[in-house]
Each structure stands twice: as C-alpha cells, then as structure tokens.
C-alpha positions as CSV (number, residue, x, y, z in Angstrom):
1,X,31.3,34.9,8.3
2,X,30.2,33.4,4.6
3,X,31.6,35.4,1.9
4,X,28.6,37.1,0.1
5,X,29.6,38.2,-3.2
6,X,27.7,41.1,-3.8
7,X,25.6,41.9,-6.7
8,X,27.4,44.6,-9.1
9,X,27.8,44.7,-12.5
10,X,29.8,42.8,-14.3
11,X,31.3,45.0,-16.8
12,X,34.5,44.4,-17.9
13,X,36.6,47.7,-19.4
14,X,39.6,47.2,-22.0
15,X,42.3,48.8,-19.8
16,X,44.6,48.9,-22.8
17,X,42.9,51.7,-23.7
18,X,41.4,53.2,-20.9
19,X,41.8,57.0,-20.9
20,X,43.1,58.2,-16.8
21,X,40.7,61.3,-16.2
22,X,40.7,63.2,-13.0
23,X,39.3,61.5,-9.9
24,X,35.8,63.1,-9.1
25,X,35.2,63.4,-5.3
26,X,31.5,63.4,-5.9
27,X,31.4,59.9,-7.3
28,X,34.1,58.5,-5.4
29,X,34.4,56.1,-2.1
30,X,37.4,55.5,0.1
31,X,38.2,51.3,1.1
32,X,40.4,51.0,3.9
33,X,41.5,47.6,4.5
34,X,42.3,45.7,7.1
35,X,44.5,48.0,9.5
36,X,44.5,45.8,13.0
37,X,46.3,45.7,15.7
38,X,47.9,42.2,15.2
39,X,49.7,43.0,12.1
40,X,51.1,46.2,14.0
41,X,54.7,44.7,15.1
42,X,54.7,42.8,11.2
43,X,53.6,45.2,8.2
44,X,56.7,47.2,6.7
45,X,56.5,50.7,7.6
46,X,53.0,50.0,9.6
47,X,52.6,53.1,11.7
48,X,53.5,55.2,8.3
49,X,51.0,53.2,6.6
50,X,48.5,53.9,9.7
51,X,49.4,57.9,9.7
52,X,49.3,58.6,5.7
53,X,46.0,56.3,5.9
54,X,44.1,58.7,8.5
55,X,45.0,61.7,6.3
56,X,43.2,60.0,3.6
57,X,40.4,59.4,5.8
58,X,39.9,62.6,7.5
59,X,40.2,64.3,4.0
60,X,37.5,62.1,3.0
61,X,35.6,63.5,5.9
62,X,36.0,67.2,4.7
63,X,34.8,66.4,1.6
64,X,32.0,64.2,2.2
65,X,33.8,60.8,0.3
66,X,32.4,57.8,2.0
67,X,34.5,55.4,3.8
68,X,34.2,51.8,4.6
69,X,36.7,49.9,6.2
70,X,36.9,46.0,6.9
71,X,38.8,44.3,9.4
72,X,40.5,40.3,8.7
73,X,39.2,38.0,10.8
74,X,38.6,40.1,13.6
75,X,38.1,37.6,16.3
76,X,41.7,36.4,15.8
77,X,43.5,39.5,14.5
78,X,42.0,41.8,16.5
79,X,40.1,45.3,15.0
80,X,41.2,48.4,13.3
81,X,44.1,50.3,15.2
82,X,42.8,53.1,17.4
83,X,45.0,55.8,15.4
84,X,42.6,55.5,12.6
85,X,39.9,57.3,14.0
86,X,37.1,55.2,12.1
87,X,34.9,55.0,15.3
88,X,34.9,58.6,16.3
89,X,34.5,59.4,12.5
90,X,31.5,56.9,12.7
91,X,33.0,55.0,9.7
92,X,31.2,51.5,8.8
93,X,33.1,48.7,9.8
94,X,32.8,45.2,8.0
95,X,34.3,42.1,9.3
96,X,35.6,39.7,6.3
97,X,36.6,36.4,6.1
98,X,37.2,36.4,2.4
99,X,40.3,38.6,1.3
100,X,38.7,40.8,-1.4
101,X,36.6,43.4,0.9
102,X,34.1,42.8,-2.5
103,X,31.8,40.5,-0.1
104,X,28.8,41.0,2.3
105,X,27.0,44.4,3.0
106,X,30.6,46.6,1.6
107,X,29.7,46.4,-2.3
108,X,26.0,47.8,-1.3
109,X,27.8,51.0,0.0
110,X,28.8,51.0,-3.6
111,X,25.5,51.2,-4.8
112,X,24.2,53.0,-2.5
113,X,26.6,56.1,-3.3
114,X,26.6,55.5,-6.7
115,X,30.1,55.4,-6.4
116,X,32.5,54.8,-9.8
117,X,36.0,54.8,-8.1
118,X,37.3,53.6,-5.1
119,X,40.4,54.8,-3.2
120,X,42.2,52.5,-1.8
121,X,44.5,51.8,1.5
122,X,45.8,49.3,3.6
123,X,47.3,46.3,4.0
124,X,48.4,43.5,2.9
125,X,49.5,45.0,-0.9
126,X,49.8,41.1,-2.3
127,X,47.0,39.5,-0.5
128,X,43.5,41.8,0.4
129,X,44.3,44.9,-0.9
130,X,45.1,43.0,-4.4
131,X,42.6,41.2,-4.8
132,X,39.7,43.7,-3.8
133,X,41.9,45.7,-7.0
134,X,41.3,42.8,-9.3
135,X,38.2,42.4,-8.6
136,X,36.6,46.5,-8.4
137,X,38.6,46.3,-12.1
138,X,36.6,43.1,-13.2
139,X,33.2,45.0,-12.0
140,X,34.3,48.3,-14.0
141,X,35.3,50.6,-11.2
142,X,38.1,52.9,-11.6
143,X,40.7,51.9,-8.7
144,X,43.2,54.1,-7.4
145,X,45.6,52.6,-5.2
146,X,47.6,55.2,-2.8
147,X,51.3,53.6,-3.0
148,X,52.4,55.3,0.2
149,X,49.5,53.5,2.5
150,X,49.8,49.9,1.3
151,X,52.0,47.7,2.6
152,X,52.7,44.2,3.1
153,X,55.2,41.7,5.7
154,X,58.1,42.1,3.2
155,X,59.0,44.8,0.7
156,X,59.3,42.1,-2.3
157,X,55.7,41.1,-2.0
158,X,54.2,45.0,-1.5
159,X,56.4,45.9,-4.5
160,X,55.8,43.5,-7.1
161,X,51.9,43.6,-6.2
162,X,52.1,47.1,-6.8
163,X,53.6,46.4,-9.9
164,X,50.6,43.4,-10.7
165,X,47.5,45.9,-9.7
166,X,49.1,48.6,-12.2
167,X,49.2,46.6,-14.8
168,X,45.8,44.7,-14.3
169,X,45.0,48.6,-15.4
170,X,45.1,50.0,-11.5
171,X,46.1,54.4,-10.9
172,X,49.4,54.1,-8.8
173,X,49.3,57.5,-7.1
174,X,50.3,59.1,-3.6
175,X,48.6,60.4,-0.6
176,X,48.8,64.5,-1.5
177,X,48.4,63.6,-5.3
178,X,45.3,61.9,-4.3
179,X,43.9,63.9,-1.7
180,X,44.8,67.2,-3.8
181,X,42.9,65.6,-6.7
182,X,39.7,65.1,-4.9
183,X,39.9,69.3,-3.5
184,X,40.0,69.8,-7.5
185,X,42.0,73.5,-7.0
186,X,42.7,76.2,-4.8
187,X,39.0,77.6,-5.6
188,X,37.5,74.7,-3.2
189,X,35.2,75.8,-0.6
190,X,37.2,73.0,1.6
191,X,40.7,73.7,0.2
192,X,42.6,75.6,3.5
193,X,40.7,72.3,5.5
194,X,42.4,69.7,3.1
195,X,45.4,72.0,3.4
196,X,46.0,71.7,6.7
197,X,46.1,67.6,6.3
198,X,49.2,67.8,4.1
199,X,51.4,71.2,5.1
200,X,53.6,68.5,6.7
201,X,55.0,66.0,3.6
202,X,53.6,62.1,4.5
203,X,56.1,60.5,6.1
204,X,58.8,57.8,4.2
205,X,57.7,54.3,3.7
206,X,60.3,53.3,2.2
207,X,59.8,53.3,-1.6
208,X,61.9,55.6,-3.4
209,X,64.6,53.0,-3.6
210,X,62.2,50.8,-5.6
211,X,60.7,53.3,-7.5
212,X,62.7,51.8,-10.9
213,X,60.8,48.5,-10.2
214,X,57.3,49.8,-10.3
C-alpha cells in the first residue's frame, strides 16, 4: 500500500521552550504501533510490551480516548497479537507500508477527533515508533511516549531512541503515570475503573538499569 501522507498542519513548535502541561484526555488519541505476531519471539521484553500496552488501551476505552493501531506489512509479518484485544474493542486497524503510522486514512482520525496529543506504544522504539514521534512533533502534536511499552530487537537501539525522541522535545513517561494522568484525580467519575487496570504494578521491561542513559 502507497504511503499517503496525510494532510495536517505543518506547524512547527520551538521545543526549547515548550512548557509540559498535563495531558488532557478529552483532546488526546492513543497510536499503537505495530504489535504482530512475527516480531513475538524477537522484540526485547515483547509479551511485557504486549501486557503494559493493553492496559493503555483498555484505559483508553474507559475513558473514551481513541485508538488506532497499524500493523507493518501485514501480509508478511502477520497482524496485531490477539492479547491486544483491538478486535473485540473494535479498534481501527491500518495496514502501513511506510514506517511513520503518519500515512493513509490514520492522520484523518486526527482530525476527526480534534486530537492535540497522541500516546504512544509499540514497537520498534528506533524504527516506527521513532519516526511517527518525529514526525507528530514536526506537525505540532504533543507526543507522549510510554517508555515501559516500546521496545525494539536490542536494548541499545530502544534506549538510545528513547533518548533521540526526548530530545527532538518528546514526554518520556510510564504506563500508570500516563494512564493516572488521563483519570485527572480521585474525583473521576471512571477513577475505581482505571484503578482496577493498575492495582497490580506493570510488569519489568528491563529499564531501570539504563535509567542513567536516558
């Protein structure tokens, strides 16, 4: 499939200075990307990646974020693993040749929304996930990248891109930051549903070693 760049706004924000405010729920939109079941037995810490990734998914759910999810390739590298959930949650699915998910009918959900940051998962950190990052930045979206569900083949390549998207003026955050961020406080009509997503800590993926690197 042709990669369609779609048609946003090409504002560019000085991230020098940009001022981090609290992620709004109400004008966000969750990108899952690319979690298939041929890079299963590759990605570092995949079924973590795959867990921590469907709580930020079904909390999306609770609080009415929408989610679109893309898949590489899909004829060769197969379609989003079944632990996901995106099918039962009746999530849009986008095939993608091009490794930004910024292409074909995905930026339209965008628009449609109205949407001004985008939380993103998946894999890989130094390839897809990347450069959808650089290139939501370029069209002035806030990005938020959820450390504990990206990941990449090696550790050296997921840290370091890490490293790249936060300084291209990407959020770094984790799973129950993020997902408490979006409930806002305790005073949420959906807070005991989020609540119940997280009473178990996400599991380890393997980053508190490179924490110093980040």
């Amino acid at each position: 499939m042709p990669c369609k760049r779609g048609r946003l706004n090409q504002k560019h924000t000085q991230w020098g200075s940009k001022i981090i405010k609290k992620i709004n729920a109400k004008q966000s939109a969750l990108f899952v990307c690319d979690l298939q079941e041929k890079f299963r037995n590759n990605i570092k810490f995949f079924p973590e990646i795959v867990q921590i990734s469907r709580r930020l998914i079904d909390a999306s759910k609770i609080l009415n974020v929408p989610i679109v999810a893309t898949e590489q390739y899909p004829k060769g590298l197969g379609h989003s693993v079944a632990e996901l959930g995106l099918q039962e949650n009746n999530v849009p699915i986008f095939p993608k040749m091009c490794f930004s998910m910024c292409a074909n009918d995905v930026v339209s959900k965008l628009e449609e929304h109205q949407v001004k940051e985008v939380v993103l998962c998946g894999i890989e950190a130094h390839v897809c996930v990347y450069q959808t990052c650089l290139d939501l930045l370029s069209r002035g979206y806030t990005v938020h990248i959820v450390a504990d569900a990206v990941s990449s083949r090696s550790m050296t390549d997921r840290v370091f891109a890490l490293k790249g998207m936060q300084s291209a003026g990407a959020i770094l955050t984790t799973s129950e930051c993020l997902i408490l961020g979006l409930v806002g406080g305790a005073d949420h009509p959906q807070f005991k549903a989020v609540q119940k997503l997280i009473l178990e800590s996400a599991p380890d993926t393997g980053l508190l070693s490179h924490v110093s690197h980040i």
